[in-house]
N, C-alpha and C positions, 0 to 999 in steps of 0.2 A: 504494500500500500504506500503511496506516495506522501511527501510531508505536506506537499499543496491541496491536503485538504483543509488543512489547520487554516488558510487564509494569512493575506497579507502581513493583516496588523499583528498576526501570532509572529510570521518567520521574521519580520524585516524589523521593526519595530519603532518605525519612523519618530516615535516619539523619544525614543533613547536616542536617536541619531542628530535628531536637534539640540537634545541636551547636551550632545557632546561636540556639537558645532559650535556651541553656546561658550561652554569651556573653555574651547581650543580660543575663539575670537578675545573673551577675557585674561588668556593668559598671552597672546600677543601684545595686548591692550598694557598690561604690566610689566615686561619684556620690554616692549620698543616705545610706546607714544607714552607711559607713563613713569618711566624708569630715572626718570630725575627726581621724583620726590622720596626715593627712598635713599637711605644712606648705603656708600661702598657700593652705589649699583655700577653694574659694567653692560656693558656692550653684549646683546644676546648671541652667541658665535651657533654657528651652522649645526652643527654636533646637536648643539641641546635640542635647538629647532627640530632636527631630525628624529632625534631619539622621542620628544613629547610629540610628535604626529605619529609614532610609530607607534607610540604608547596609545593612542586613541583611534587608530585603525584597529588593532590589537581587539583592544576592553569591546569594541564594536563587533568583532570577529568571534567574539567567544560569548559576548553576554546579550548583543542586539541582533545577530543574523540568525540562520535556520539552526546552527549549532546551540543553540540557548532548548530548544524544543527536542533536538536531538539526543540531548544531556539528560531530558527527564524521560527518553523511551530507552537507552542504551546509556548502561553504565559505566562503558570503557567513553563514552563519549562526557560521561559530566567527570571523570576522572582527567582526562584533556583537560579540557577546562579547565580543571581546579590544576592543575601543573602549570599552566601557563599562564593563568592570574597570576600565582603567587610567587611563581620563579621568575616569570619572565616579563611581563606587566610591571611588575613592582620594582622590581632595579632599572629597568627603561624611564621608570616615572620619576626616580630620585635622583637619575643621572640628566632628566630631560629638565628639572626644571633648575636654573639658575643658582649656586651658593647664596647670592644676596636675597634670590626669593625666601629659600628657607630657611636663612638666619633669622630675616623681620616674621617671617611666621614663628617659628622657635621662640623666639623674645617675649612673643605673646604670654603674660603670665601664666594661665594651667596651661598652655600647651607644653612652656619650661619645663615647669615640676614632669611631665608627664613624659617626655622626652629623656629627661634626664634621667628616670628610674626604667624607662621602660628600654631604652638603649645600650642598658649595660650589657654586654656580652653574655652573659652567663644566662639573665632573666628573658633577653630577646630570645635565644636559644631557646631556652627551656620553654616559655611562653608559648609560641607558636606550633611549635613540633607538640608540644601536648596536647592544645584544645583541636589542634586538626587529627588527633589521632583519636579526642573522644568525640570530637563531630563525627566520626567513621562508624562511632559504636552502632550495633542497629538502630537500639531502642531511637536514640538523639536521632538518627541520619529520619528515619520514618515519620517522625515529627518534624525536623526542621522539614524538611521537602515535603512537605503538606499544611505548612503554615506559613504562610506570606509574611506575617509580621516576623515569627523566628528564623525563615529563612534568607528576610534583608538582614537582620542582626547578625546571625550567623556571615553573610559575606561581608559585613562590614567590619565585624572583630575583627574576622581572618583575614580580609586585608591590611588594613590596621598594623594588626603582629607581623604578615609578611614584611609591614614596611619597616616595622623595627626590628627583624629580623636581618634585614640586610642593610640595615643602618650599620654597623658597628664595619663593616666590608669595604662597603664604599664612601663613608666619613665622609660628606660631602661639606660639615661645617665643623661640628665638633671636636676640637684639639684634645679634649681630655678624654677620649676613648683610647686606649692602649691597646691596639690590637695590630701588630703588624709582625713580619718574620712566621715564625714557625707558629705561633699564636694563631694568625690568620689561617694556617693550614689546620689545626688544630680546631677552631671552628666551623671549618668549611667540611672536615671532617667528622665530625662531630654532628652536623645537621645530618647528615645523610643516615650516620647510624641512630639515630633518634628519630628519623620517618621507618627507618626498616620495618619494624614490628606491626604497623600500619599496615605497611603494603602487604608484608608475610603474612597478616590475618587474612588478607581480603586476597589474594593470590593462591594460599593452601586452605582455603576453605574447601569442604567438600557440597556442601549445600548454598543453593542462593542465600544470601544475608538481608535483604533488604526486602522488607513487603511491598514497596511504591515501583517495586519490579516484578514481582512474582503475584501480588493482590491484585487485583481487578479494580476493586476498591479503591484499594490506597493507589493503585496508579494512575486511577483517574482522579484524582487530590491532588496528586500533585502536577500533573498536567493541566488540570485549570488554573497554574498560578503564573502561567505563560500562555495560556489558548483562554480567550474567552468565552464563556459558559455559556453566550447562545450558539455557538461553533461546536461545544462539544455536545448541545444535547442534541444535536442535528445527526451524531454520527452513533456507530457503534461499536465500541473499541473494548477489549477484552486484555491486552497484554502490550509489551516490546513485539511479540509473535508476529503481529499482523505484519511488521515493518523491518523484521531481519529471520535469517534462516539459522542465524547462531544460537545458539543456547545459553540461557541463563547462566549458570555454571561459566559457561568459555570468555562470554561478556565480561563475566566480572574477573575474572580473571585476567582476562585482556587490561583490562582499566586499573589493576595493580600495576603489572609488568608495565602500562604508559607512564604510570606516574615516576615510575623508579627509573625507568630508562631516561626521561625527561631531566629528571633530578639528574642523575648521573651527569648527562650530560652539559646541564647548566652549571654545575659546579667542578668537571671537569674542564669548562670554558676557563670558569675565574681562577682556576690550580693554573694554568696554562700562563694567561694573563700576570699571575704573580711571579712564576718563574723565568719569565721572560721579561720583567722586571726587575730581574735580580739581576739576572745577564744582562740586561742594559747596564744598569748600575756599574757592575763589575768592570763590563769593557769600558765604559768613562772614568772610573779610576783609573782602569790601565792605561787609556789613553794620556791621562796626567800624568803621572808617574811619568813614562818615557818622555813627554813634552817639557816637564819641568828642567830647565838650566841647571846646570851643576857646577857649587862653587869652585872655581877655579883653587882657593885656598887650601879647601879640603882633601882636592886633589894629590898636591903638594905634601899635604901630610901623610 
């Protein structure tokens, strides 16, 4: 069965797409024509530009197009999702937007306080990789994906945590994070084996986990919090079934293995990045060292 039955307004969602037109114009608006009234602002260079449109093609591709509808019939499909919000959405967002932006936000009194505890290394870590792995739980997951109010809360926490998650990585203002050298691998390391357990639940399970896939019920709950409800009482829809030949079991199984593969490899990007950082470094010493003059005096002695 095809997704064009859900309609328009379910796959495209024209109204999240203005909202992120909307964004994107206001943070130009901050960037270049209004970028004199804040202090230490600089000049918006191409990079950032790039990376914040990439970041709101991205949030568009995953939470306003057919994939949004797709996520709540097949669960290797909202496990997508959820890898590429929070891995890859979230440090495109922190890198796209400006240091002077998110100092004058940061300064913001409780945004300070809140920043400042929630950025430490140790609590960003732990924070995120926990509540995402008891957002996994069934009971949570079957509730949050059939309650609209829990289930914007729940994507907002966990973005939120992703963004101070990979705050302490890429420091984009804060001096007094200590995170760099073997530290930083030590973190980046350290995320991956604190999702494991997550994905190993939902990869070696032998049974479907989730009733908003296997219920009838519950999976029509939670597809009307994306298709609206005079769409679905037009149709009649029993499962994921109608719209893959895979099996429940393989689905979800699949939607582990994306998530860890994803992981994987977005933080074998930033392993890469850092070492190749070091080796810049290194070869610029080297290259001082041989450049630097030698005292003719010292020679002598």
């Amino acid at each position: 069965m095809p997704l064009g039955i859900f309609g328009f307004m379910a796959l495209w969602s024209p109204f999240f797409i203005l909202a992120l037109v909307f964004i994107t114009v206001v943070y130009f608006l901050i960037t270049v024509k209004w970028r004199d009234g804040f202090k230490e602002s600089e000049k918006l260079t191409r990079k950032e530009a790039t990376y914040f449109i990439l970041t709101m093609v991205l949030l568009y591709g995953i939470k306003g197009s057919p994939v949004e509808v797709l996520g709540t019939i097949l669960f290797s499909a909202h496990m997508t999702q959820m890898a590429l919000l929070y891995l890859v959405v979230t440090p495109l967002l922190v890198l796209g937007i400006p240091k002077w932006v998110w100092k004058a936000a940061i300064e913001l009194p409780v945004v300070k306080q809140v920043f400042k505890f929630m950025t430490k290394p140790l609590i960003s870590l732990l924070s995120f990789n926990i509540i995402f792995s008891i957002y996994h739980i069934p009971v949570v997951f079957d509730n949050v994906r059939t309650d609209a109010t829990l289930h914007g809360m729940a994507t907002v926490i966990l973005f939120l945590l992703s963004l101070f998650m990979w705050w302490p990585l890429l420091n984009p203002v804060d001096d007094d994070i200590d995170l760099s050298g073997l530290k930083r691998i030590g973190y980046i390391l350290g995320s991956a084996v604190l999702l494991t357990p997550a994905c190993g639940l939902i990869i070696f399970a032998e049974n479907p986990l989730y009733a908003t896939y296997y219920d009838p019920q519950e999976f029509l709950k939670a597809l009307a919090l994306c298709v609206p409800v005079d769409t679905l009482e037009g149709l009649t829809l029993t499962g994921p079934e109608l719209f893959t030949d895979m099996s429940l079991e393989n689905d979800q199984q699949l939607g582990g293995v994306i998530m860890k593969i994803i992981q994987e490899i977005v933080f074998g990007v930033m392993l890469f990045n850092l070492f190749f950082q070091w080796y810049r470094q290194d070869q610029e010493k080297q290259e001082k060292l041989s450049y630097d003059p030698v005292d003719p005096k010292l020679t002598e002695q």
